[in-house]
NUDRENBA-577400 format. One line per field, with one value per residue (C-alpha): residue number from 1; z, y, x. Coordinates in Angstrom, 2 decimals, decimal comma. Layout:
N
num (NUM | ...)
z (Z | ...)
y (Y | ...)
x (X | ...)
END
This chain:
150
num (1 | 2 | 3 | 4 | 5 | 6 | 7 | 8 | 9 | 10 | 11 | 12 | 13 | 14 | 15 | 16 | 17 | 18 | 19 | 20 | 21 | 22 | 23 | 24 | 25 | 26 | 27 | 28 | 29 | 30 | 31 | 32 | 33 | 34 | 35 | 36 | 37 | 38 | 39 | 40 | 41 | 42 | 43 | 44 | 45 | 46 | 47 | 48 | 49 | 50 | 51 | 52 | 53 | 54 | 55 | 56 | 57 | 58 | 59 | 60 | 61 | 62 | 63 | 64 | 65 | 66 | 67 | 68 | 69 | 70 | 71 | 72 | 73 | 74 | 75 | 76 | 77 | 78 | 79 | 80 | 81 | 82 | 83 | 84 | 85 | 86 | 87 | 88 | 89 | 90 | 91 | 92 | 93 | 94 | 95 | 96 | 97 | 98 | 99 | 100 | 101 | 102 | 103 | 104 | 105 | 106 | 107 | 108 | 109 | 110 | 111 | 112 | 113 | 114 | 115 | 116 | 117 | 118 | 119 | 120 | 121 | 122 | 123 | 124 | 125 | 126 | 127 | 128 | 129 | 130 | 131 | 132 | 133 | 134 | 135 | 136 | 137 | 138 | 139 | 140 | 141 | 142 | 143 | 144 | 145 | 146 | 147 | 148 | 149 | 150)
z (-14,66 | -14,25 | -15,26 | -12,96 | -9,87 | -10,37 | -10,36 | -7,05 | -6,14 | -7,41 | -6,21 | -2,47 | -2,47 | -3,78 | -0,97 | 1,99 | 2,99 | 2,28 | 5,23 | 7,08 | 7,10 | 7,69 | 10,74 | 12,01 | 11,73 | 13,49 | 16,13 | 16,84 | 16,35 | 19,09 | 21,27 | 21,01 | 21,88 | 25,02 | 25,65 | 25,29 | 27,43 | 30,36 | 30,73 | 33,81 | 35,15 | 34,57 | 35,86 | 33,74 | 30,67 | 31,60 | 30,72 | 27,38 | 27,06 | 26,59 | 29,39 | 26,62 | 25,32 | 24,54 | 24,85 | 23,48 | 24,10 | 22,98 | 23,95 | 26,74 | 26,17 | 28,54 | 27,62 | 30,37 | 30,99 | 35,28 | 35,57 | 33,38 | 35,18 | 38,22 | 38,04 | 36,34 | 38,77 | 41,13 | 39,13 | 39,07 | 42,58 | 43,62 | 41,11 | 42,63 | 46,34 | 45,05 | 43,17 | 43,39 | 41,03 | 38,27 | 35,12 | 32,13 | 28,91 | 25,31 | 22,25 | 19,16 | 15,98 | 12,35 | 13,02 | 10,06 | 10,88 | 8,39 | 9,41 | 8,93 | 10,31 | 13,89 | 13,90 | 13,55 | 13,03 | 13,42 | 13,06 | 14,70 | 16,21 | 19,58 | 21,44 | 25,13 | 27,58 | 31,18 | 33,16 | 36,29 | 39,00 | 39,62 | 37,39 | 34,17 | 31,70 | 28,76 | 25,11 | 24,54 | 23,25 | 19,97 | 18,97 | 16,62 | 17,73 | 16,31 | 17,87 | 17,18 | 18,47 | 18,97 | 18,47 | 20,88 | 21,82 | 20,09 | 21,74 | 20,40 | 22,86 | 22,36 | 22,04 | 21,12 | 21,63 | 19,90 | 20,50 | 18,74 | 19,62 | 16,48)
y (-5,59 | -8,44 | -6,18 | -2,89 | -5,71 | -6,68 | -3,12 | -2,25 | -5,63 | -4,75 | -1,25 | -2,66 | -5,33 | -2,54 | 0,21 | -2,14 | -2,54 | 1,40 | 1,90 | -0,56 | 0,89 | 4,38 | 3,26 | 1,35 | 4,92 | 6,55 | 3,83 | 4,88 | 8,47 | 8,30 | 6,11 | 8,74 | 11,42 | 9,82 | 9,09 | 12,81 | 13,86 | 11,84 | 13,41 | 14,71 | 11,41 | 9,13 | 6,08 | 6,78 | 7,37 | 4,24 | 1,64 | 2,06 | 1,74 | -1,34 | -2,78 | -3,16 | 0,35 | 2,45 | 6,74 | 8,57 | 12,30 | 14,39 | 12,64 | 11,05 | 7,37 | 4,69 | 1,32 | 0,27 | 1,26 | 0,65 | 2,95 | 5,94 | 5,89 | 5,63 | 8,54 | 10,75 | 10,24 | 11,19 | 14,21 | 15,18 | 14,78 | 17,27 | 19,71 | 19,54 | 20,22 | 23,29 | 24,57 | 22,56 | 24,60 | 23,06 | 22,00 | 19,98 | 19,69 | 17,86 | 18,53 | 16,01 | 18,27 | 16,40 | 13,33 | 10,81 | 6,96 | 3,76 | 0,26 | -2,61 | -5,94 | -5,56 | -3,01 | 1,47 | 3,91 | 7,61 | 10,84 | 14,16 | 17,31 | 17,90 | 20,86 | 20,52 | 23,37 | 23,75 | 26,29 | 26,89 | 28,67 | 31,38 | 32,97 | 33,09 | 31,19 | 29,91 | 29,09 | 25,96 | 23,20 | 22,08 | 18,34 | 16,20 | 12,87 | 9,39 | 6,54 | 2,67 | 1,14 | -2,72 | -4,08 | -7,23 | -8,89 | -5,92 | -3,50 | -1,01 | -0,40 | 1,92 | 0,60 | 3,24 | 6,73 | 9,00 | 13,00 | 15,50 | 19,87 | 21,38)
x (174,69 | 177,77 | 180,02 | 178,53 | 178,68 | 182,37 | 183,57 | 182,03 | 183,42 | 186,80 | 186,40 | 185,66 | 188,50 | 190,80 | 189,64 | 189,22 | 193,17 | 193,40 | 190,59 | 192,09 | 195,53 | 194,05 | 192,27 | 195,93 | 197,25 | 194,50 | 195,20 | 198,83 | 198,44 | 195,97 | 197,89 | 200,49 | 198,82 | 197,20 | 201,00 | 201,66 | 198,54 | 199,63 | 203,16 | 201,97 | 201,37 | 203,98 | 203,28 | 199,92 | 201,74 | 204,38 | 200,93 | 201,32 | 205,15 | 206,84 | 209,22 | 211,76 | 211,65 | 214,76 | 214,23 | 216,75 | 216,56 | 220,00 | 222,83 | 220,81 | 220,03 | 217,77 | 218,30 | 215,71 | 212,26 | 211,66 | 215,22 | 213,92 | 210,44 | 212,21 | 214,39 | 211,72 | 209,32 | 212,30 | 213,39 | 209,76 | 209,13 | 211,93 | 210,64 | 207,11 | 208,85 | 210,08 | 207,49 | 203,85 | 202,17 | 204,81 | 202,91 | 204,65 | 202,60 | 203,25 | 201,58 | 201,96 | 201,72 | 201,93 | 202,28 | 203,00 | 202,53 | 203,80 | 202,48 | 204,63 | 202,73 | 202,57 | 205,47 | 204,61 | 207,13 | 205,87 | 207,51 | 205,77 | 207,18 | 206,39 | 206,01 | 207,35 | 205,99 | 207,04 | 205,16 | 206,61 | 204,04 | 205,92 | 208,46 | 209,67 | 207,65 | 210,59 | 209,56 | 208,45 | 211,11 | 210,94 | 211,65 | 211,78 | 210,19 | 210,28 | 208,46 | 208,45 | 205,47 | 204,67 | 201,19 | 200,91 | 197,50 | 195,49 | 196,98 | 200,02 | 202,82 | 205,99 | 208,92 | 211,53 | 211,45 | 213,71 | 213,99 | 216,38 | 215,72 | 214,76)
END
């Protein structure tokens, strides 16, 4: 019976950090897809990025956070004037996660769809996407953001 009651012991200790991890990646995926759902409202979507966060997209880098919400919500805002029936949609599609401490690096291909009201609808864009996300008080924010067209 000792020996029956120290395997499932063993067995527990052993499995434990493996559920724990799991869940830690179920936590970030999630926290990037709410990121993704919320591309149509960016100051939304700018809650759970980090001040400090760098987005690289192509050759197009933003060192600084308040500028790149700034001129999206600019960029988007003309858009909407010409067409207000403009929708924007992400979709997060395999998305891998490694936890390291307080620090997540993921890798998922997203799927970028703008559907214009009127007019041609284009093929979605293709990307690869790597995120680094920060896990401060509980809570995971993103820190880096890094897009390249498949």
């Amino acid at each position: 019976m000792n020996i029956l009651k120290g395997t499932l012991l063993t067995m527990v200790c052993l499995l434990s950090p493996i559920s724990l991890f799991s869940a830690e990646e179920d936590e970030v995926i999630e926290v990037i897809k709410t990121w993704a759902s919320l591309e149509g409202d960016l100051n939304a979507q700018a809650e759970i990025i980090r001040d400090d966060r760098v987005m690289i997209a192509g050759s197009y880098v933003w060192p600084d956070q308040k500028d790149n919400l700034m001129i999206q919500n600019e960029r988007r805002e003309a858009t909407l004037k010409r067409d207000s029936g403009w929708k924007i949609m992400q979709t997060i599609i395999s998305p891998k996660v490694r936890i390291y401490g307080n620090v997540a690096v993921a890798h998922f291909i997203r799927r970028f769809d703008v559907i214009p009201s009127e007019g041609e609808v284009l093929p979605p864009s293709m990307d690869n996407g790597t995120m680094v996300l920060v896990k401060e008080n509980g809570n995971w924010g993103i820190a880096h953001t890094h897009f390249s067209q498949i």
